[in-house]
PyMOL CGO cylinders between C-alpha atoms (Angstrom):
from pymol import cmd
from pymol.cgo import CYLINDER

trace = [
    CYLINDER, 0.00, 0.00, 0.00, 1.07, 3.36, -0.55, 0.3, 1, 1, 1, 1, 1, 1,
    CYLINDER, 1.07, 3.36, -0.55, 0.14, 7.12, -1.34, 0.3, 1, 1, 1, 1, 1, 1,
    CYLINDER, 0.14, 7.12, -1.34, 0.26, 8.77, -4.29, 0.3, 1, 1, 1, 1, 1, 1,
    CYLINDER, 0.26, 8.77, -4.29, -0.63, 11.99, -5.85, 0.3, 1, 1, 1, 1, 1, 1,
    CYLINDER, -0.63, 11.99, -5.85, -2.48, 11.88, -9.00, 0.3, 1, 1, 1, 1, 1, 1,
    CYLINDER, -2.48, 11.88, -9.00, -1.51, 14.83, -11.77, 0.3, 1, 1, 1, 1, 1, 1,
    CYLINDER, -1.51, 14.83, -11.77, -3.81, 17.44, -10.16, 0.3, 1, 1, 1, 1, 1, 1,
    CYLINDER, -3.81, 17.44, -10.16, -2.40, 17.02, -6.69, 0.3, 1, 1, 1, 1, 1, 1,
    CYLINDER, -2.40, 17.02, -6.69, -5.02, 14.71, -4.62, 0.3, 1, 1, 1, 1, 1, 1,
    CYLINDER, -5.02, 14.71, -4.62, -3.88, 12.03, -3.01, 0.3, 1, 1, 1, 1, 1, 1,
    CYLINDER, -3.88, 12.03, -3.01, -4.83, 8.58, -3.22, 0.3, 1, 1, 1, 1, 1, 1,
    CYLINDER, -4.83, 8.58, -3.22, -3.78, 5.57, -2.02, 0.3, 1, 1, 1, 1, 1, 1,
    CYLINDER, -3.78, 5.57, -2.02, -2.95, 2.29, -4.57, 0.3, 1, 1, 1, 1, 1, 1,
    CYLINDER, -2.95, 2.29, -4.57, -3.03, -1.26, -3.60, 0.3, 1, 1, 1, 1, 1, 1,
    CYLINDER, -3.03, -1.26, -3.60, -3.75, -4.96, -4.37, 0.3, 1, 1, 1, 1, 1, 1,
    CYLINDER, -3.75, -4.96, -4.37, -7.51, -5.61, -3.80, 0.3, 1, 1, 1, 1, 1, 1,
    CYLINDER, -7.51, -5.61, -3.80, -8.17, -7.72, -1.24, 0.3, 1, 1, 1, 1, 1, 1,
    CYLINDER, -8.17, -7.72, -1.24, -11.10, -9.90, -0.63, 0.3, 1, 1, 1, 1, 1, 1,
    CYLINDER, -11.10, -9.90, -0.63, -12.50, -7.54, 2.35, 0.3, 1, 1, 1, 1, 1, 1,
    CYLINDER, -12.50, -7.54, 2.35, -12.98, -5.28, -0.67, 0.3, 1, 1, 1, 1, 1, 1,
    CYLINDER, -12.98, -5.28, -0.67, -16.03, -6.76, -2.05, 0.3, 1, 1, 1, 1, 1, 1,
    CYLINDER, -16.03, -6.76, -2.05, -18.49, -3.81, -0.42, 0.3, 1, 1, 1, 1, 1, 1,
    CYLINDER, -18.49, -3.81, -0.42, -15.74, -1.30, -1.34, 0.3, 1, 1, 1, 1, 1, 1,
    CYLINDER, -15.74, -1.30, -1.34, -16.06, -3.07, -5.08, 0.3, 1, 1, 1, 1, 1, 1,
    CYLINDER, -16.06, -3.07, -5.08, -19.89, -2.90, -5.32, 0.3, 1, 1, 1, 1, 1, 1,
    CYLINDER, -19.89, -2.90, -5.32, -19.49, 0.94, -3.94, 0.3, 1, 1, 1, 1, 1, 1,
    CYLINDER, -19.49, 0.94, -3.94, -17.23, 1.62, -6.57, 0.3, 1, 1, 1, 1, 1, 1,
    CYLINDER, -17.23, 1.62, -6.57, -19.32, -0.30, -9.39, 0.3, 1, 1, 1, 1, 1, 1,
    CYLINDER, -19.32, -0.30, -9.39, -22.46, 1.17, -8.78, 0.3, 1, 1, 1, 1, 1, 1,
    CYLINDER, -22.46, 1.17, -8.78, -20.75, 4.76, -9.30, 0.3, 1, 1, 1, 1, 1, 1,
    CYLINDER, -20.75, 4.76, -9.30, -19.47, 3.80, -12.89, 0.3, 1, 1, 1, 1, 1, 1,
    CYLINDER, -19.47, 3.80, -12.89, -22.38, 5.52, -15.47, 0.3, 1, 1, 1, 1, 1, 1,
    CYLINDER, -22.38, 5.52, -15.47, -24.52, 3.23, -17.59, 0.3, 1, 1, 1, 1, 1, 1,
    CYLINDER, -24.52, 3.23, -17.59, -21.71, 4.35, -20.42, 0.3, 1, 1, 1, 1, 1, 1,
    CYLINDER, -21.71, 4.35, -20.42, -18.50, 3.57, -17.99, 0.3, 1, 1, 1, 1, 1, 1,
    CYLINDER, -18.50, 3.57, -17.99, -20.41, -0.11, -17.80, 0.3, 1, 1, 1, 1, 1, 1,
    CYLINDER, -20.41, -0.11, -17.80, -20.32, -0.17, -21.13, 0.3, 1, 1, 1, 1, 1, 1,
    CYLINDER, -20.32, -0.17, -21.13, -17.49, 1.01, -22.40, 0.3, 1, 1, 1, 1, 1, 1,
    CYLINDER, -17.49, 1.01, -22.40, -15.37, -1.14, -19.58, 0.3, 1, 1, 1, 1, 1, 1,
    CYLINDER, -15.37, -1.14, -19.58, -17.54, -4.32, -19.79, 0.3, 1, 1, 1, 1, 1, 1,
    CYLINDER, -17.54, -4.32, -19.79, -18.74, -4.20, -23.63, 0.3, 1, 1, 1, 1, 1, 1,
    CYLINDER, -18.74, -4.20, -23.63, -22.19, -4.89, -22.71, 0.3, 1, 1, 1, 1, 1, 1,
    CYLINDER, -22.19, -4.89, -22.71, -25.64, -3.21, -22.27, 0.3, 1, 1, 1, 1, 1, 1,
    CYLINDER, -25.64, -3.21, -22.27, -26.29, -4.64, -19.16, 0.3, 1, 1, 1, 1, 1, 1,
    CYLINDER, -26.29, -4.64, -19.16, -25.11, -3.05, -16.36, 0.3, 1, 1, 1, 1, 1, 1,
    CYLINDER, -25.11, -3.05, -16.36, -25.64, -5.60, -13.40, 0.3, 1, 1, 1, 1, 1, 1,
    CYLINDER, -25.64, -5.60, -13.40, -22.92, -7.83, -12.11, 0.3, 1, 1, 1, 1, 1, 1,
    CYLINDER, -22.92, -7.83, -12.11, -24.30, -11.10, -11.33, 0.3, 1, 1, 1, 1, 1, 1,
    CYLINDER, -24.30, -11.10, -11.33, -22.85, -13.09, -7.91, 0.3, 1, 1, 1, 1, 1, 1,
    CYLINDER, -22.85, -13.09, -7.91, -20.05, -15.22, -10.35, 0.3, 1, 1, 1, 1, 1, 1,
    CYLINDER, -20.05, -15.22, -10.35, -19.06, -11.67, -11.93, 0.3, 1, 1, 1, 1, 1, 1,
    CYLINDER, -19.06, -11.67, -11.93, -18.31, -10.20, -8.22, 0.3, 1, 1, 1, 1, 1, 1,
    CYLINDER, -18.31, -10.20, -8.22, -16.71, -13.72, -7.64, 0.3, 1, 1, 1, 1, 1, 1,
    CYLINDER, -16.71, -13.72, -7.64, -14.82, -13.80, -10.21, 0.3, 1, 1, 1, 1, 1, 1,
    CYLINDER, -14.82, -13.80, -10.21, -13.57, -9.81, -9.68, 0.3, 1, 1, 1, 1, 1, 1,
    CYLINDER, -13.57, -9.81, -9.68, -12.75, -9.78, -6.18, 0.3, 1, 1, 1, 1, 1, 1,
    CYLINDER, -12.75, -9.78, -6.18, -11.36, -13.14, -5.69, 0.3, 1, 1, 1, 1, 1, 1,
    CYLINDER, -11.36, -13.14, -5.69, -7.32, -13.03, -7.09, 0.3, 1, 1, 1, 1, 1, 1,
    CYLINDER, -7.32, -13.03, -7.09, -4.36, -14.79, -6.53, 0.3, 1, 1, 1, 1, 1, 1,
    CYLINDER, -4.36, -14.79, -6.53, -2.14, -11.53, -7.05, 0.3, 1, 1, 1, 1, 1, 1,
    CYLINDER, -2.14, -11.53, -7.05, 0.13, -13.78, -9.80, 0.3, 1, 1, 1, 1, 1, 1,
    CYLINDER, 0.13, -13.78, -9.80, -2.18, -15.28, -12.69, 0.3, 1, 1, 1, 1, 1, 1,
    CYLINDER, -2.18, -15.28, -12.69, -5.17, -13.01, -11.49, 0.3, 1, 1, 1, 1, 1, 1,
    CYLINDER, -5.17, -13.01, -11.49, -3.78, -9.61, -10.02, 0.3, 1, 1, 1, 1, 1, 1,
    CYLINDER, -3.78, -9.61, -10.02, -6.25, -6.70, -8.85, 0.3, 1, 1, 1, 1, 1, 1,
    CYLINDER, -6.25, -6.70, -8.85, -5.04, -3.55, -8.14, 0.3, 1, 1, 1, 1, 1, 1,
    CYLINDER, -5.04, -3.55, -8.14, -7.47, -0.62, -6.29, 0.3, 1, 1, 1, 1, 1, 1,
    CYLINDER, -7.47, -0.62, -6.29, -6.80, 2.83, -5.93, 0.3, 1, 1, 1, 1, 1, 1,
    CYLINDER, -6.80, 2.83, -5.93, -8.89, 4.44, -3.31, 0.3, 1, 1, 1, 1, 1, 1,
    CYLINDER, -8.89, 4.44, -3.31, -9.57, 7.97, -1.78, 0.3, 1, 1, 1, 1, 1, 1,
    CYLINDER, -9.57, 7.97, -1.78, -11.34, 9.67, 1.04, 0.3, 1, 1, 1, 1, 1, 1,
    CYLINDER, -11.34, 9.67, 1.04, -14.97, 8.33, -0.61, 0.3, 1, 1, 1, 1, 1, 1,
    CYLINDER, -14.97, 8.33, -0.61, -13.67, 5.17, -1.04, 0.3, 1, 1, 1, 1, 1, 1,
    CYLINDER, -13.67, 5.17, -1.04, -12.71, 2.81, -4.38, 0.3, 1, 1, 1, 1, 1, 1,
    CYLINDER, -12.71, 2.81, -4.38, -12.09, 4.81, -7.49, 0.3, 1, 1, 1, 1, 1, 1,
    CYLINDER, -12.09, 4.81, -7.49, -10.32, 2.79, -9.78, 0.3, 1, 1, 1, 1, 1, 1,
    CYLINDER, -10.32, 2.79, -9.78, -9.64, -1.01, -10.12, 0.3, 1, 1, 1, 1, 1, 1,
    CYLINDER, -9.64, -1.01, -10.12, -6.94, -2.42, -12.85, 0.3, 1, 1, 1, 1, 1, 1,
    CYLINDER, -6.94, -2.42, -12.85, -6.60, -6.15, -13.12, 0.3, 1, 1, 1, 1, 1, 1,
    CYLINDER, -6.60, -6.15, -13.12, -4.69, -8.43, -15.45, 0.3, 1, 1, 1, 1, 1, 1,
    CYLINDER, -4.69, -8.43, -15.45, -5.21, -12.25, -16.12, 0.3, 1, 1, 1, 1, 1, 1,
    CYLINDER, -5.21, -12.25, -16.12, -2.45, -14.68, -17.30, 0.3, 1, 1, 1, 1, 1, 1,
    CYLINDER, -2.45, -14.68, -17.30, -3.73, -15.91, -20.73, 0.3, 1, 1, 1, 1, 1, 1,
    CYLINDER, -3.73, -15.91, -20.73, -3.37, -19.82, -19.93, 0.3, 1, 1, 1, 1, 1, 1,
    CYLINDER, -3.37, -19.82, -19.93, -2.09, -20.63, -23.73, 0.3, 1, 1, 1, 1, 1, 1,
    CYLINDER, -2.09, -20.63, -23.73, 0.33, -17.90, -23.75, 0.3, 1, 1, 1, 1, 1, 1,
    CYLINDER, 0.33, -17.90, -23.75, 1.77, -17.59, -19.86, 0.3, 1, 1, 1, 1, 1, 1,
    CYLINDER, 1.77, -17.59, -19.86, 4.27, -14.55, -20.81, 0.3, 1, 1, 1, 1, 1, 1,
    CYLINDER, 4.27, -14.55, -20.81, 0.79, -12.39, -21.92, 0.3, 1, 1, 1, 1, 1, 1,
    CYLINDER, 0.79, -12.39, -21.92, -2.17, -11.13, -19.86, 0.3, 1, 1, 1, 1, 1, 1,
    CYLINDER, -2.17, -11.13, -19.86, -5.66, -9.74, -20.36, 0.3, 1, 1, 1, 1, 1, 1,
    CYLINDER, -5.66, -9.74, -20.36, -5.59, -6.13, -19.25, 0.3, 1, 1, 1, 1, 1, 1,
    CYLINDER, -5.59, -6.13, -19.25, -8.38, -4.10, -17.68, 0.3, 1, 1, 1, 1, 1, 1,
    CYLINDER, -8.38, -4.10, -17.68, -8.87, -0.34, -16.41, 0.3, 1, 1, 1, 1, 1, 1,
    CYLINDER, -8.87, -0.34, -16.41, -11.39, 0.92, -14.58, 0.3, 1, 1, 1, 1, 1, 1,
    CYLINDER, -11.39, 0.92, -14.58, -11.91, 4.30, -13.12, 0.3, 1, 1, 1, 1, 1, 1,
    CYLINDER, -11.91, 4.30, -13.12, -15.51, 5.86, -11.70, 0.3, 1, 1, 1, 1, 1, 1,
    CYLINDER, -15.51, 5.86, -11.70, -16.87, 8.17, -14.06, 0.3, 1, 1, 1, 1, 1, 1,
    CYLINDER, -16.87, 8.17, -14.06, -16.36, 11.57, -11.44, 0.3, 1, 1, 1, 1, 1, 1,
    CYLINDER, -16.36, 11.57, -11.44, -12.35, 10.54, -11.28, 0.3, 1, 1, 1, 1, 1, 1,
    CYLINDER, -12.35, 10.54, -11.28, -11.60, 10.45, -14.85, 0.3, 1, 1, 1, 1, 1, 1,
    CYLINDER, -11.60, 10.45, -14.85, -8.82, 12.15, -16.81, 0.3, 1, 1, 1, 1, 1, 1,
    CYLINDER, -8.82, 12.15, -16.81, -6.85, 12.90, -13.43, 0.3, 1, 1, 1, 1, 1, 1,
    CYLINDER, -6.85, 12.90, -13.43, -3.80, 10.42, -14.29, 0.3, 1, 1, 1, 1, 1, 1,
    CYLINDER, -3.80, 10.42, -14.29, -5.65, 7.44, -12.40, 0.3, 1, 1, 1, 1, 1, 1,
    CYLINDER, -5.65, 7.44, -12.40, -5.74, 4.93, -15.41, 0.3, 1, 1, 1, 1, 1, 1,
    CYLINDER, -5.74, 4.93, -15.41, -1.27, 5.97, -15.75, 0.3, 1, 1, 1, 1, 1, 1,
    CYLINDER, -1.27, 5.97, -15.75, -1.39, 5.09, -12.22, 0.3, 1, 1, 1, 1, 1, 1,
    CYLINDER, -1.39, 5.09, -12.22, -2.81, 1.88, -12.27, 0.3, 1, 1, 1, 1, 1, 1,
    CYLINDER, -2.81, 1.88, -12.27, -1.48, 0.56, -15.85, 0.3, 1, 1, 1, 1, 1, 1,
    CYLINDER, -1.48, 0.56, -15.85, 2.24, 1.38, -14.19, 0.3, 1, 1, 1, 1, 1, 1,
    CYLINDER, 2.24, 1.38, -14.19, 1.51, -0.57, -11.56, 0.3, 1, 1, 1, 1, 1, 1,
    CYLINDER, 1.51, -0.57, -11.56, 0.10, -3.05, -13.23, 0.3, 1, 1, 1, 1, 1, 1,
    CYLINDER, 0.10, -3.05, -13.23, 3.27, -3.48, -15.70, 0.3, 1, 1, 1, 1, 1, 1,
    CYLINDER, 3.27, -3.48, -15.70, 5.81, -3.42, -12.62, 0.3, 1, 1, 1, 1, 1, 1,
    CYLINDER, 5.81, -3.42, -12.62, 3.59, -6.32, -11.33, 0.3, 1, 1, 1, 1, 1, 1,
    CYLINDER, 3.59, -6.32, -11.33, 3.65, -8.38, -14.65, 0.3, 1, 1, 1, 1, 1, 1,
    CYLINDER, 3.65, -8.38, -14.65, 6.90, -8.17, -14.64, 0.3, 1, 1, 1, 1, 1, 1,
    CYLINDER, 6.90, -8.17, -14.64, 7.97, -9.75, -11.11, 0.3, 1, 1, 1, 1, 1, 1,
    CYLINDER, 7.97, -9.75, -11.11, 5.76, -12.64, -12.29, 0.3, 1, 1, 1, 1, 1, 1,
    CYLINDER, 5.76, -12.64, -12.29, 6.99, -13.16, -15.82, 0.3, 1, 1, 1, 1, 1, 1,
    CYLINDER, 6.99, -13.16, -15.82, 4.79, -11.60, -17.93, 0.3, 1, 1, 1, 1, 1, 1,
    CYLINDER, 4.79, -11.60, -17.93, 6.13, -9.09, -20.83, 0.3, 1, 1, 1, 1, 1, 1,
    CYLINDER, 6.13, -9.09, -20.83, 3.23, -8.11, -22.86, 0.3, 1, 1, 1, 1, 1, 1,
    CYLINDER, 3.23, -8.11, -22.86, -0.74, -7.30, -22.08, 0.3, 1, 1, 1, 1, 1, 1,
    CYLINDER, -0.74, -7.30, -22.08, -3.05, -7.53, -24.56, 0.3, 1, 1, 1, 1, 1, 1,
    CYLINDER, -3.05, -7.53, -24.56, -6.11, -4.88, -24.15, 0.3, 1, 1, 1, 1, 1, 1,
    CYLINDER, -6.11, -4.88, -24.15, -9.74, -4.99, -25.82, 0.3, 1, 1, 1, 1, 1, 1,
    CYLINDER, -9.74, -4.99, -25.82, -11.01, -1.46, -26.49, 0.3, 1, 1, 1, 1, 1, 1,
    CYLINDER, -11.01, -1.46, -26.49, -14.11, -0.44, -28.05, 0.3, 1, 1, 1, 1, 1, 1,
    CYLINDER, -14.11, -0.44, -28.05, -13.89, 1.36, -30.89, 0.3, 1, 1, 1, 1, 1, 1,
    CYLINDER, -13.89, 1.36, -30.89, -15.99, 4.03, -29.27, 0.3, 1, 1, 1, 1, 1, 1,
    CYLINDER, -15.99, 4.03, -29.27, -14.06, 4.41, -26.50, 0.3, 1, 1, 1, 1, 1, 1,
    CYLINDER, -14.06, 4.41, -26.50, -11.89, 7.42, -27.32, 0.3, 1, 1, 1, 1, 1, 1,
    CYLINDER, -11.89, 7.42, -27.32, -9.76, 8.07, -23.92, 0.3, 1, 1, 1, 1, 1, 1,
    CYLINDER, -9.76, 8.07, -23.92, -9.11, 4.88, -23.59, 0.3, 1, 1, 1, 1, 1, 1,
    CYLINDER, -9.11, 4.88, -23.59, -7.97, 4.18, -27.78, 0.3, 1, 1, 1, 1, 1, 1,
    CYLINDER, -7.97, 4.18, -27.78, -6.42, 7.66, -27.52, 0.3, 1, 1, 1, 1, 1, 1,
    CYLINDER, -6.42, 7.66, -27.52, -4.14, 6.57, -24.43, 0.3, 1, 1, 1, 1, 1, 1,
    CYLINDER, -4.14, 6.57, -24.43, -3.32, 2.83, -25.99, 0.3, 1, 1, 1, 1, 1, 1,
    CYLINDER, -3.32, 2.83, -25.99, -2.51, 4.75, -29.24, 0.3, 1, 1, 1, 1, 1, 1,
    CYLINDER, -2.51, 4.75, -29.24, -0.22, 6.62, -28.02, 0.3, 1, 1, 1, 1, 1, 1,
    CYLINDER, -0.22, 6.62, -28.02, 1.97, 3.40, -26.37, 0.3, 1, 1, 1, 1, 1, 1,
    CYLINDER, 1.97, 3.40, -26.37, 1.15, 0.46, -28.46, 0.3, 1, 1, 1, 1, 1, 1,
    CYLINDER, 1.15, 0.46, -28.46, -0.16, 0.20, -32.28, 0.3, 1, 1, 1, 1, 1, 1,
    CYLINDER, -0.16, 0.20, -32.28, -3.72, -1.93, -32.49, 0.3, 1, 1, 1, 1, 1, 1,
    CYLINDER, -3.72, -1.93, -32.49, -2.95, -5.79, -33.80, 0.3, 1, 1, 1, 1, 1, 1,
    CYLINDER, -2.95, -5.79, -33.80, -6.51, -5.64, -35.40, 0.3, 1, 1, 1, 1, 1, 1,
    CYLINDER, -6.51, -5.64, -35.40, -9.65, -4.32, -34.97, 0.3, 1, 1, 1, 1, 1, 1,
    CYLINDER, -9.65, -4.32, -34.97, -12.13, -7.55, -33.60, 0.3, 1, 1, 1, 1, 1, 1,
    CYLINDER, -12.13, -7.55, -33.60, -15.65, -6.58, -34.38, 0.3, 1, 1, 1, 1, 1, 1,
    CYLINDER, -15.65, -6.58, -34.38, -16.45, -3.63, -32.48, 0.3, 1, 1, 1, 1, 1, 1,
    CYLINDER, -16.45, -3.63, -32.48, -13.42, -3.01, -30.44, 0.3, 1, 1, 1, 1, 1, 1,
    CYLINDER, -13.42, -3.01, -30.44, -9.22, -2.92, -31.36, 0.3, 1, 1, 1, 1, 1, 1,
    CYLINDER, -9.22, -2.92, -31.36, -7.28, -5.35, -29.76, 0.3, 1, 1, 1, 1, 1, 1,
    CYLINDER, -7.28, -5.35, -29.76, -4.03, -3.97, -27.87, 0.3, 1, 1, 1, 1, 1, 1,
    CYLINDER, -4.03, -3.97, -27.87, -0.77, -5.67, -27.22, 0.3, 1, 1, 1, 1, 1, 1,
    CYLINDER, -0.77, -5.67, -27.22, 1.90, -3.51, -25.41, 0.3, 1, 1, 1, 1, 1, 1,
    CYLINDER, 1.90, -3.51, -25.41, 5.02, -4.37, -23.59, 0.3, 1, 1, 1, 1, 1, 1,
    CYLINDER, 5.02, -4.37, -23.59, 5.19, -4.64, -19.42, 0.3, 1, 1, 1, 1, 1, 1,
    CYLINDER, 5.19, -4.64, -19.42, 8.68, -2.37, -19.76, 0.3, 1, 1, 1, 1, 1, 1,
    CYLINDER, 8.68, -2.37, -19.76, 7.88, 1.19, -20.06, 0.3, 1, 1, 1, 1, 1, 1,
    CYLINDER, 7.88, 1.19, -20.06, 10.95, 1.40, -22.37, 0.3, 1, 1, 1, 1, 1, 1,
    CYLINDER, 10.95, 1.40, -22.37, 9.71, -0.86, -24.77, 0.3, 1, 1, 1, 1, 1, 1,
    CYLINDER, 9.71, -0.86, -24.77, 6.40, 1.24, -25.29, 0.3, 1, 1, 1, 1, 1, 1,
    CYLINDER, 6.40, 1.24, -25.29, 5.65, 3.58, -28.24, 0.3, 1, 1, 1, 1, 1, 1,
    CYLINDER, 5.65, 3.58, -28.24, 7.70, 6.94, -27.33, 0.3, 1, 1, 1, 1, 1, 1,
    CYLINDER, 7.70, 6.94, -27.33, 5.84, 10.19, -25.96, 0.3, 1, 1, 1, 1, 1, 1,
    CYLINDER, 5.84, 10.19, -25.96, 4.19, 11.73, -23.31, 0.3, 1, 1, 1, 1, 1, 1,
    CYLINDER, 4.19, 11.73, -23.31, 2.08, 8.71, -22.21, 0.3, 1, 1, 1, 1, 1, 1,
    CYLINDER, 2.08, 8.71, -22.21, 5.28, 6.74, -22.13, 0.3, 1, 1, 1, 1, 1, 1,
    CYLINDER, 5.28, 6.74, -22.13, 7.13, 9.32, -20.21, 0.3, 1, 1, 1, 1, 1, 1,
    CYLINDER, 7.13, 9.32, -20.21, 4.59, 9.37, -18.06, 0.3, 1, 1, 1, 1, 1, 1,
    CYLINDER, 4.59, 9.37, -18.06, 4.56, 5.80, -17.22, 0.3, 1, 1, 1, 1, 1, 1,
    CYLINDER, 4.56, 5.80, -17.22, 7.93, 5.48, -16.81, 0.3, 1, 1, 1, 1, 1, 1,
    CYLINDER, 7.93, 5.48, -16.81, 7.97, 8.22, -14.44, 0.3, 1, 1, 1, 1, 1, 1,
    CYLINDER, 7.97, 8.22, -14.44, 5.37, 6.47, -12.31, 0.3, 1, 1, 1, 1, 1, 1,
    CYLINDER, 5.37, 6.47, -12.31, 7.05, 3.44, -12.91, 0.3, 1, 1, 1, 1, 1, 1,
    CYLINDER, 7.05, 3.44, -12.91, 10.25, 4.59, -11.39, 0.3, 1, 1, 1, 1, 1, 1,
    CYLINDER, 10.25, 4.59, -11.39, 8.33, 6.12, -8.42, 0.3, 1, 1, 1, 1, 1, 1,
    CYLINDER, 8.33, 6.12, -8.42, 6.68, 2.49, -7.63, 0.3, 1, 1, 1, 1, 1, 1,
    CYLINDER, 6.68, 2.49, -7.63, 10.26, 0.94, -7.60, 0.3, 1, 1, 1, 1, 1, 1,
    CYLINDER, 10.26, 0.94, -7.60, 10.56, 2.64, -4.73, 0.3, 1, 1, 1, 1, 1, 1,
    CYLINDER, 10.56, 2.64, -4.73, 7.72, 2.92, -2.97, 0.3, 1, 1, 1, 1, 1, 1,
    CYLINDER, 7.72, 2.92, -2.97, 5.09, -0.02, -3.53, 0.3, 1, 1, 1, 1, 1, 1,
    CYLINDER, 5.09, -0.02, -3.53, 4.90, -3.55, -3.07, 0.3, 1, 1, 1, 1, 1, 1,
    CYLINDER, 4.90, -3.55, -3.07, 2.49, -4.49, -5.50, 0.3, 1, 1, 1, 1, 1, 1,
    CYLINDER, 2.49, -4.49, -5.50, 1.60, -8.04, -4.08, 0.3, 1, 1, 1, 1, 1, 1,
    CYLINDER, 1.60, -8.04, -4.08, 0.38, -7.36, -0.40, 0.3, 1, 1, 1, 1, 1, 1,
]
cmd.load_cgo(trace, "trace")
């Protein structure tokens, strides 16, 4: 666990989810807008179903890693990654941030974090599905990582864990800085 200050100043404080989390989880969820749902679960429907909240809050911080960032009013952001069983160097990559905390530096936060944790467990490349409609979140994987191919209605992502390896530029600076700051001051698995 530790504190950080996000671009405009406020601090928050990042850490691996833990199972206590669940309420703190369902908080969090039920603040995301019928278009955060969306856009972060590429579905109409909104609910999360007693599996889904299973399945979310229950990790093993190696194959399944959740990562929370949380202020004063609670959760505000949850990134995750999943090992892809076929491919064991590659995860699944996720973002999530409430709808009121967006564009703040929260999602550079968390995908940092995320990438120093891949890496202490052997992974060296996420993949990421983005809808095609979801322009923050396109813009920011644009600017690190090229699409592999557009699937449907979203582009599929692959980018490297090491900040150096990413697509140079502002985003990349950005998470290299952060990544440099968690070296020394979070321990991303407990």
């Amino acid at each position: 666990m530790a504190r950080f200050l996000l671009d405009d100043g406020t601090g928050v404080i990042l850490r691996p989810l833990r199972p206590s989390d669940r309420e703190a989880f369902l908080g969090a969820f039920r603040k995301l807008s019928d278009r955060s749902c969306y856009l972060r679960f590429h579905k109409l429907d909104p609910r999360l179903r007693e599996r889904d909240i299973a399945y979310l809050t229950t990790v093993d911080q190696v194959d399944h890693v959740a990562l929370a960032v949380f202020a004063p009013s609670g959760g505000i952001a949850l990134g995750r990654f999943v090992r892809l069983p076929e491919e064991p160097a590659t995860a699944d990559l996720t973002l999530t941030v409430v709808d009121g905390w967006q564009r703040r530096g929260i999602a550079k936060l968390l995908l940092a974090a995320l990438m120093a944790r891949a890496r202490s467990v052997g992974i060296t490349s996420f993949t990421a599905s983005v809808l095609d409609e979801n322009r923050p979140a396109r813009t920011m994987m644009a600017a690190i990582a090229a699409p592999l191919r557009r699937e449907g209605s979203s582009w599929l992502y692959r980018l490297p864990t090491d900040p150096a390896l990413l697509h140079p530029g502002p985003v990349a600076d950005a998470l290299a800085r952060r990544d440099a700051e968690l070296a020394r001051r979070f321990t991303p698995n407990g």
